[in-house]
C-alpha positions in Angstrom: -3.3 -41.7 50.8 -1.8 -38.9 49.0 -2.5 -38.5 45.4 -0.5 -36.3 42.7 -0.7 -35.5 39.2 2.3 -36.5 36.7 3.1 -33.3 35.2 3.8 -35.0 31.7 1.2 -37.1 31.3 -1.4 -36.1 34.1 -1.8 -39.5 35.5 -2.2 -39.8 39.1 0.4 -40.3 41.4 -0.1 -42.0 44.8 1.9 -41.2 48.0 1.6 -43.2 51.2 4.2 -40.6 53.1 3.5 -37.1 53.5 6.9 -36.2 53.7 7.4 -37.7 49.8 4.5 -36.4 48.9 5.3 -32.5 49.3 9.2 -33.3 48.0 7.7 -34.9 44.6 4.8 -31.7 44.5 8.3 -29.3 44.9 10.2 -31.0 42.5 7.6 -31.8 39.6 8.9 -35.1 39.9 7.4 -37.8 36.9 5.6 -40.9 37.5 7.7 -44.0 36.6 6.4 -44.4 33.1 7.3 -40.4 32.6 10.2 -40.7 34.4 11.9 -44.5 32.5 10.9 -42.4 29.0 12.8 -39.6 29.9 15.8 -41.3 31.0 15.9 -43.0 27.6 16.4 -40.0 25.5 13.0 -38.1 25.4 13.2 -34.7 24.5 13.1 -31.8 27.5 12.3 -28.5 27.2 15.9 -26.7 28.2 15.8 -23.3 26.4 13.7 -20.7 28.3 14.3 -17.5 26.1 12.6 -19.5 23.1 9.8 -21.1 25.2 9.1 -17.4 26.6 9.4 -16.1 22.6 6.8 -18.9 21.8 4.5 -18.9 24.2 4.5 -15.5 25.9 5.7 -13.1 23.0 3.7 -14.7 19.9 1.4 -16.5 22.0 1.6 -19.6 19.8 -0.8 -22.6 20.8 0.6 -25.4 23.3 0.4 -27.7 20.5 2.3 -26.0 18.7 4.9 -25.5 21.5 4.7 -28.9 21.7 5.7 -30.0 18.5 8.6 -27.7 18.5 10.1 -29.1 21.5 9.0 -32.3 21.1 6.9 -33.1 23.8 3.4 -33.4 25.5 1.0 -30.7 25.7 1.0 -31.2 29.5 4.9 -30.5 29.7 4.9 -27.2 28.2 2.0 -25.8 30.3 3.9 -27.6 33.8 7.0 -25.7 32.5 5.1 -22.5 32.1 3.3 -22.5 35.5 7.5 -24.0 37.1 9.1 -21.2 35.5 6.3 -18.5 36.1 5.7 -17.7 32.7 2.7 -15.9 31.7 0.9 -16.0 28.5 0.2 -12.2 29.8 3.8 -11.4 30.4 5.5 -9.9 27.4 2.2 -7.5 27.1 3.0 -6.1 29.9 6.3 -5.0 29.2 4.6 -3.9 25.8 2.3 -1.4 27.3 4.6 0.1 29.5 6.4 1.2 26.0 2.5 2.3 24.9 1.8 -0.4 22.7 -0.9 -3.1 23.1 -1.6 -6.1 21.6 -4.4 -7.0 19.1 -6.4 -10.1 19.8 -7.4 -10.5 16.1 -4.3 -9.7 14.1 -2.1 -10.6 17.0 0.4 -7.6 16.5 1.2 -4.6 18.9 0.2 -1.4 18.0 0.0 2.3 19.9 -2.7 3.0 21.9 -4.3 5.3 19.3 -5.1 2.5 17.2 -8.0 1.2 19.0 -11.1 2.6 20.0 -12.1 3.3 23.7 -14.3 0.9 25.9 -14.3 2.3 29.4 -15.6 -1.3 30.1 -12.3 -2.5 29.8 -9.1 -2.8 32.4 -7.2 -0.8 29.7 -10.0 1.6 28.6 -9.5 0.2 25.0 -11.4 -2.3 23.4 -9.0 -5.6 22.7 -8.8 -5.2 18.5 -7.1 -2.0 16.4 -9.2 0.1 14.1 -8.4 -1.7 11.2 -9.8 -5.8 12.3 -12.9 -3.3 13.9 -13.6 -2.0 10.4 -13.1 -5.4 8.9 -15.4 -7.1 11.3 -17.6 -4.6 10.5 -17.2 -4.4 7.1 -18.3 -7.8 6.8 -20.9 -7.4 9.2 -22.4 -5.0 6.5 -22.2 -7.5 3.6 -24.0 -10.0 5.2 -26.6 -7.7 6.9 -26.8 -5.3 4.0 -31.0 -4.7 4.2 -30.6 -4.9 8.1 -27.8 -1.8 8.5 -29.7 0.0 6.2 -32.7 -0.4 8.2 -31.1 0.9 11.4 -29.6 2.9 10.1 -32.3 5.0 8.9 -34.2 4.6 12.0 -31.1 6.2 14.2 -30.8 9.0 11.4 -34.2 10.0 11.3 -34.6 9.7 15.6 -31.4 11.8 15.6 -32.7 14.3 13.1 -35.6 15.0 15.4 -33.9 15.1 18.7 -30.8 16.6 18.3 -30.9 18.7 14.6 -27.7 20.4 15.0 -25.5 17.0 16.2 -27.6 15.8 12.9 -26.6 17.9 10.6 -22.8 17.6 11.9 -22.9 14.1 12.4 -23.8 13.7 8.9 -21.4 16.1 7.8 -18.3 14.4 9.1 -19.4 10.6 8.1 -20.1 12.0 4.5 -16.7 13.1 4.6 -14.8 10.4 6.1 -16.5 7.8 4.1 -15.7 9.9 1.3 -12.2 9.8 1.7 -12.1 6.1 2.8 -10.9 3.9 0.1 -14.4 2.0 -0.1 -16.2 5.6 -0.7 -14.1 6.8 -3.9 -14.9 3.5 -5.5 -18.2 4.7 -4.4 -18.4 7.6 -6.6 -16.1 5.7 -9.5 -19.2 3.6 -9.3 -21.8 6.3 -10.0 -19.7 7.7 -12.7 -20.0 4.3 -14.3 -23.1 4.1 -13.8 -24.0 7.8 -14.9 -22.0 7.4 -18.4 -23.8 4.6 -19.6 -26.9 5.6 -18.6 -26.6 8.5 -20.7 -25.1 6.9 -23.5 -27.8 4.4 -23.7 -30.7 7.3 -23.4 -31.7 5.9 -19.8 -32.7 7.5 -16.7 -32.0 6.2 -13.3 -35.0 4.2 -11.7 -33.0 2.2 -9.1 -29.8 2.4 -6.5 -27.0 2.3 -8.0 -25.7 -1.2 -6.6 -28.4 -2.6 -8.5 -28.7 -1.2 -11.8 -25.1 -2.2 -11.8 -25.1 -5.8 -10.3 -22.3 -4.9 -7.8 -21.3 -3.0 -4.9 -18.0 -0.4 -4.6 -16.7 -3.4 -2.4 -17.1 -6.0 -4.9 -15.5 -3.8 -7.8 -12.5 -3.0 -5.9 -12.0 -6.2 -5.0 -12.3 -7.6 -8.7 -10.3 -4.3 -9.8 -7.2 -5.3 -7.0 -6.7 -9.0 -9.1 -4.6 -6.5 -11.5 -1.3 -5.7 -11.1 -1.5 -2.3 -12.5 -3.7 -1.5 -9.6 -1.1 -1.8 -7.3 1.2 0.3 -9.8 -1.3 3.1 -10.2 -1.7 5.6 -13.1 -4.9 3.5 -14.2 -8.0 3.8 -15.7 -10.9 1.4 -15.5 -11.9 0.9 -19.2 -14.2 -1.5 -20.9 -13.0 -4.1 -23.0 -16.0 -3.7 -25.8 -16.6 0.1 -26.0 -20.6 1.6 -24.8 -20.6 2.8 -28.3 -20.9 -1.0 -29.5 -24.1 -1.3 -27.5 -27.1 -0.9 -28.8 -29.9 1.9 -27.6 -31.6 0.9 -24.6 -29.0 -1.8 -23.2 -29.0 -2.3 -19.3 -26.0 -0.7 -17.7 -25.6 -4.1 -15.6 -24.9 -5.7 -19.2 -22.6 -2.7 -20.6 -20.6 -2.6 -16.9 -20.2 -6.5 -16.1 -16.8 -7.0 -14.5 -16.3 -9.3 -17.3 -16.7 -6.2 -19.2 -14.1 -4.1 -17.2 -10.5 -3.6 -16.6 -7.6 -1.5 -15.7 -5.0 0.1 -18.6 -3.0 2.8 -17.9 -4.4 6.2 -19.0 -2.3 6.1 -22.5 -3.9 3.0 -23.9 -7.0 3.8 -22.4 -6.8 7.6 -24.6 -5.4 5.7 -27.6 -7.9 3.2 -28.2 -11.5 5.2 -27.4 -14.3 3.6 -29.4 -11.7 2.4 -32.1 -11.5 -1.8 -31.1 -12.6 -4.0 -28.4 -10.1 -6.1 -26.5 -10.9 -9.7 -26.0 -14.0 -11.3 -23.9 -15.1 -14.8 -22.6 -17.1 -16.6 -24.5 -19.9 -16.3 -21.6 -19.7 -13.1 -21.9 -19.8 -12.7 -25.5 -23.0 -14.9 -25.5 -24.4 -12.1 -23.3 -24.1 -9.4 -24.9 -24.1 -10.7 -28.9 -28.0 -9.6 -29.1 -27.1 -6.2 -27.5 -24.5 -5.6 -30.0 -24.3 -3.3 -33.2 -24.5 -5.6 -36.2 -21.7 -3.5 -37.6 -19.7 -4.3 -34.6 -20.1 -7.4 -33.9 -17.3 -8.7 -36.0 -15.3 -6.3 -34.3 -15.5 -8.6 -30.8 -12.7 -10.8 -29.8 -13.1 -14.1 -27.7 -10.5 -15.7 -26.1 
């Protein structure tokens, strides 16, 4: 007894003749069931360039497949493996022009892009740069104390060992997180920081993520929900002047982000000190006890 799966539905086929057996295997052939629903009008997969686009070139799911040719899950894969398609096949011809595919963003992108992993049959690790840095970006956030930590221990182990790849190492990541778009907002955020402290006759006891309440991540992030950030020729202002605040106020309560946003630099120059544009009324119950008496009439709530 010979015994078969149906390519459709995977049920087992049973041949008695060896001969039947091996023509049914050549042919794919269905099992009755497969074979009475297909005669009746069931949907077969006939176009190969879009199957191939599907499954080989955007490496969409077989489900998804599937639904788009409306049929099983097991037809698409027995179509695959009859017509030698390979999820693997359209990379090829990819790398061959010098691109690769990303497994996280799913889009091809020169070999430059990602960083080298001589563990690899490519030599390249299988994400670009930029899902890299937001996997580790991330990473960071949630591991904050952690990366610090390590940090620190690999700096300081490095400084002894090796001081000249130190003092270069720490050279070039100064500089390249300087110019990354995390490390302006960096510095944006200690010249926040900086101006109130000294407007409020403070001195700096503390990092500067938490005599603010928020990192350079979390401001940019609030700051990219305006549209004028995406426009450029901003300023980040705040919406009730420092001069409102009394002597002494925390800077966390003078730079809330409900307390900041972006104008363009002309607004920004033409109002100063000289009116406060609206709050919440959260915020305004914040800060009410912080204010100047003779301007706290001046605060609008919306």
């Amino acid at each position: 007894m010979l015994v078969r799966e149906c390519p459709s539905c995977n049920s087992n086929i049973t041949y008695s003749n060896k001969d039947n057996f091996n023509s049914a295997n050549k042919k794919g052939s269905l099992c009755k069931k497969c074979a009475e629903a297909e005669k009746h009008g069931r949907k077969t997969i006939t176009d190969i360039n879009t199957f191939f686009r599907l499954y080989s070139e955007e490496r969409r799911s077989v489900e998804d497949i599937a639904k788009h040719f409306e049929v099983l899950p097991s037809t698409v894969k027995n179509y695959a493996n009859h017509n030698k398609i390979n999820r693997r096949d359209y990379d090829i011809i990819m790398e061959k022009e010098g691109k690769k595919r990303c497994h996280g963003c799913k889009s091809f992108y020169v070999f430059d892009d990602f960083h080298k992993n001589n563990n690899t049959r490519d030599g390249l690790v299988t994400k670009c740069k930029k899902c890299m840095c937001e996997k580790s970006n991330d990473y960071k956030d949630k591991n904050l104390e952690r990366v610090l930590k390590s940090t620190k221990e690999y700096s300081k182990r490095m400084k002894e060992e090796n001081p000249e790849t130190f003092k270069k190492w720490r050279k070039t990541a100064k500089k390249n997180y300087l110019n990354s778009e995390i490390g302006k907002w960096d510095s944006k955020c200690r010249s926040i920081l900086k101006r109130a402290l000294s407007k409020m006759g403070l001195t700096k006891n503390d990092t500067t993520n938490k005599l603010l309440g928020y990192s350079p991540k979390q401001l940019l992030d609030y700051l990219k929900t305006f549209d004028l950030y995406y426009e450029g020729g901003y300023e980040v202002d705040h919406k009730v002047p420092i001069s409102y605040f009394k002597l002494g106020t925390h800077p966390s309560i003078i730079n809330s982000l409900c307390n900041l946003q972006l104008t363009t630099i002309k607004y920004n120059q033409n109002k100063s000190n000289k009116f406060a544009d609206p709050i919440t009324i959260d915020y305004y119950d914040n800060i009410k006890l912080h204010i100047k008496e003779e301007c706290l009439n001046k605060l609008i709530v919306k």
